[in-house]
Every structure is written in structure tokens, then in C-alpha cells.
N, C-alpha and C positions, 0 to 999 in steps of 0.2 A: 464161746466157740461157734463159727459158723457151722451149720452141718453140713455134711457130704451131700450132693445135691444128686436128684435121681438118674440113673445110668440112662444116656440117648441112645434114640432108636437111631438107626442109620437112613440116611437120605440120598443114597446112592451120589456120593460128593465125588467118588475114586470108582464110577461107571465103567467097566473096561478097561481102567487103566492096569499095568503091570506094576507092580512097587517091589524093589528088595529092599529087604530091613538088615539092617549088619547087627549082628548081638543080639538077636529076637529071642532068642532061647532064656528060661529063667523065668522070674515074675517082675523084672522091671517095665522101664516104659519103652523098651524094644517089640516085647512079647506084648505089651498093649499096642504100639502100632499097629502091631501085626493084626492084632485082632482087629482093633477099629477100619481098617482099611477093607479088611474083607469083607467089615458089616457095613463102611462103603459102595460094595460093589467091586472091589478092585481084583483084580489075582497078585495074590503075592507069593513075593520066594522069600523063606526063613534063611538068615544064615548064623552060623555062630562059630567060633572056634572049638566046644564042648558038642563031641556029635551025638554024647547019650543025651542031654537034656532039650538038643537040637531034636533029635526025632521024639520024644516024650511031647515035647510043644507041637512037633508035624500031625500026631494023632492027636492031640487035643482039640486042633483048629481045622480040621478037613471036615468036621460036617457045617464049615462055615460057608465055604468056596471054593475055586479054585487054588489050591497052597500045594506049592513044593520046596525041596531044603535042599539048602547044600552048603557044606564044612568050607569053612574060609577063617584062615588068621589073616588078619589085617594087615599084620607085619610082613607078611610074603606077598610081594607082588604077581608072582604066578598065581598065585592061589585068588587074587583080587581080581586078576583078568578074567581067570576062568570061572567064577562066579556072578561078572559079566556075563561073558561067552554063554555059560549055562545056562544063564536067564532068558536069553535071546534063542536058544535052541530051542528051547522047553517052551515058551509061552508064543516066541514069535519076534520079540518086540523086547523095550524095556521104557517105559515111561516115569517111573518117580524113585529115585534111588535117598534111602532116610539112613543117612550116618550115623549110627546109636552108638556105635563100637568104642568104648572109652575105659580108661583104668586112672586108678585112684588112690588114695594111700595118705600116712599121715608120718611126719617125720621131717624135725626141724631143719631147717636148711643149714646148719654149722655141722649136723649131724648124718644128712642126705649124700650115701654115696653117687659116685658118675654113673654106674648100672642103674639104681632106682631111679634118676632122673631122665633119663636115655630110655629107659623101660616104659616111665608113664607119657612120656611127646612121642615116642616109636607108637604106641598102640590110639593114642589118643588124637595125637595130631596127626603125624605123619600117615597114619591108618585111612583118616577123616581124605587126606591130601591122596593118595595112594585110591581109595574106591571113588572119589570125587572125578578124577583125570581118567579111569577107564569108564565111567557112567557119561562123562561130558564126549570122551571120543564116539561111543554109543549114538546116545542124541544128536552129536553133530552127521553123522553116516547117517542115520533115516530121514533128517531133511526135516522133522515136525517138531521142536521143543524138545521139552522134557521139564525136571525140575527134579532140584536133588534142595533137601532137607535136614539141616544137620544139629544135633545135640551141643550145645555150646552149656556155659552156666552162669551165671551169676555171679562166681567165683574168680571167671573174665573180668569182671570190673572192679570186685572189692576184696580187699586181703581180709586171708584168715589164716591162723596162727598154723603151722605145719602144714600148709598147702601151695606153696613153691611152685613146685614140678604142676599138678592138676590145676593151677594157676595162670602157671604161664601154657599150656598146652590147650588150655580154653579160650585163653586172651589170641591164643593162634587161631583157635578155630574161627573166631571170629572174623578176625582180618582175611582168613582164606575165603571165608563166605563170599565177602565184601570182593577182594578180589577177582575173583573164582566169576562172580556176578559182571561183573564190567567185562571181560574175560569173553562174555558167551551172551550177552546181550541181544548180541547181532545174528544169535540164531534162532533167538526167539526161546532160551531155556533161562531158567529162573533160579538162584540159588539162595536161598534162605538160610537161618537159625532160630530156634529156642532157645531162650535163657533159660530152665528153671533152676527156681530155688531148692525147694524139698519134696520131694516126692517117695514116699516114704513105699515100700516094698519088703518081704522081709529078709534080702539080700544083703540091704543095706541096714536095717535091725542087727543084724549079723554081727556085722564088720564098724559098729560106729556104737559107741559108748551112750549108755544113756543120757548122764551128764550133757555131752554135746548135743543130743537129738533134742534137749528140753531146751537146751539155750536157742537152739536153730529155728526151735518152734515157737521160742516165745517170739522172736523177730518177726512171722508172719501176724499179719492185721489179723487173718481168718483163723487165729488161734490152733489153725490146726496144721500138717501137710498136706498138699495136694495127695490127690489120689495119681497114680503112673495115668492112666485111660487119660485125665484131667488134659496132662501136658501131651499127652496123644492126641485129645483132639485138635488141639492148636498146628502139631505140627500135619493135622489130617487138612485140615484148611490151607496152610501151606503150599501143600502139594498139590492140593483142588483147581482148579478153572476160576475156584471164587477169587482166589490170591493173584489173580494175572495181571494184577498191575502194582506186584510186590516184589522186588528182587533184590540183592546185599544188604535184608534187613535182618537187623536179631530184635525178634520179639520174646520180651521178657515172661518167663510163665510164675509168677509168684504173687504172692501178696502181703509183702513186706512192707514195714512200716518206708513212707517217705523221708 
């Protein structure tokens, strides 16, 4: 197994810039954006639909930076606007908007009712589509860029057994990206994705059988899972100045066998 390799210092890559994270709350790799951006340089705003574990994360990361929160389901379009709107009140501005917001579930497709399938593309895609269109109307009104950053997986390109619904809802996010990019090109704003594989958190410990998590892991090269920070810095680079001649790409974050 490869080891976990030493946690980076920050290089002010998100100097000034504003970031909101959707789903930052928690110990996935929302709540690591969050973090790595601030040790960035960036200001960010948390959001989550869970507003106890939403302010439990706002005290954890204020003696990093600049950070403030605000409650947002993804599924409500009011709620997506004024989570916009907020950002731009509060800081000024909004320059990097990172799509984390996604749900997930196991449950074979003979057996998948229309609510569970409707339930994981409502929060997953249509969430991604939904904060994408008020972050990009944003950016186009200041006239300077932007760059929106979105959680896709792996799972977009290859089946796996009881994943349908979080299947096709990532193979969406994808083509959104892609689209999304060609879309806003001409304003000078960039739309990216991650793919990853496993990133292992203990949210996902949770809700995922061990059986599965050994098979998922034997599949990585580096014998192990990514760490959440891991596929945070990839999507921190993304959002960076470094990635500006990057846009409808999905960078894959795994180390799966070829």
C-alpha cells in the first residue's frame, strides 16, 4: 500500500478569491474544500442543507479565514439563489463556486422505485445544474471570470451493480460541465470536474458495507483510498489561475488499475 503522503502547506493558490462550497458540512471532501481553500488564501462560504453540522464546521474553520455559512437545499431554487445573493452581499463578489452537493444509495434497478430515482438526479444533478446557472449569471454580471468546480465520479463512466440512479446523475454532471463550459467560454469563466474514485471519510464508513469498501479498494493501484483533502486539492487547482487554460474537462482523482 502506498502511504498517505504528508498534508500541504498552502501556497495562497485561492489569494482573495471568494469560493462557496455546497455540502461543506460533515467530514467529506466538501468540508475539505472548504478547508483547503481557506489555507489557500481564499474566503469562503460553507453551505449545507444540515444547519447543525453547517455551524459545527463554521466554528471549526474560522480561525482559518475569512468563512461564513448559509443553509441551502439544492433542490430549492430560492434557496440556491439566495445562497448566491448571500455570498455577494457578505463578501462583495463571488469568484469560484465547487458543486459537492450529491446523494447516493444502493438499490437494484428492477427494484428502484420513481421517488429514489428522482430523489438521487433532483439533489445530485439537477442541484449541480440549479447552483451552476445562478453562480454563472453571477460571473457573467461582474464582467471578470469566474470558475465553478463540480464533483462528478468515476461511476460516470463505469457500471456498478446497484448504482443506476448515482450513475446516470454523474454521467450528467459531466455532460453539464462540458456543456456548461462551451456555454460561458466567451466570458472568460471556466467550468470544470473531478472524477474520483474512493475517498474514503467516515460518512461513507457509515453507509457502505465493508465487503464493498475492500472490493473498491482492492481496484485502486495505491492499495489504499484517497484521503477527502487529496481530491480537494485537485479540485483547489481547478479553481486556481494555475488551471486557466482548463475548461469542460473531468479530471479523474483515482488510482485505479488501467
Amino acid at each position: 500500500m502506498i502511504p498517505v503522503p504528508k498534508y500541504p502547506e498552502g501556497a495562497n493558490l485561492l489569494r482573495d478569491k471568494v469560493v462557496v462550497v455546497t455540502a461543506a458540512a460533515g467530514t467529506g471532501i466538501g468540508s475539505a474544500v472548504a478547508q483547503r481553500s481557506l489555507e489557500e488564501g481564499a474566503k469562503v462560504v460553507l453551505s449545507d442543507w444540515h444547519e447543525r453540522r453547517l455551524g459545527e464546521k463554521l466554528d471549526e474553520l474560522k480561525g482559518l479565514g475569512a468563512v461564513h455559512a448559509i443553509p441551502c437545499d439544492v433542490t430549492d431554487e430560492e434557496q440556491v439563489q439566495a445562497l448566491i445573493d448571500g455570498t455577494t452581499a457578505h463578501f462583495g463578489r463571488v469568484d469560484v463556486l465547487i458543486n459537492n452537493a450529491g446523494l447516493g444509495g444502493s438499490k437494484s434497478i428492477v427494484d428502484m422505485t420513481d421517488e429514489e430515482w428522482t430523489r438521487v438526479l433532483d439533489v445530485t444533478l439537477n442541484g449541480t445544474f440549479r447552483a451552476t446557472r445562478a453562480a454563472l449569471r453571477a460571473f457573467i454580471a461582474q464582467g471578470d471570470g469566474g470558475a465553478i468546480v463540480n464533483n462528478a465520479s468515476v461511476i460516470g463512466w463505469r457500471a456498478q451493480a446497484e448504482q443506476a440512479h448515482y450513475a446516470a446523475a454523474k454521467a450528467g454532471v459531466m455532460a453539464l460541465t462540458r456543456s456548461a463550459a462551451v456555454d460561458v467560454a466567451e466570458h472568460g469563466i471556466r467550468v470544470n470536474a473531478v472524477a474520483p474514485s474512493l475517498a474514503m471519510h467516515p460518512f461513507l464508513a457509515k453507509v457502505t458495507t465493508e465487503e464493498l469498501l475492500a472490493e473498491l479498494t482492492e481496484r485502486e493501484v495505491s492499495g489504499r483510498a484517497a484521503q477527502p483533502w487529496e481530491v480537494a486539492n485537485v479540485m483547489v487547482f481547478l479553481a486556481s489561475d494555475y488551471a486557466s487554460y482548463l475548461t469542460g474537462e473531468v479530471i479523474s482523482v483515482s488510482s485505479q488499475h488501467a
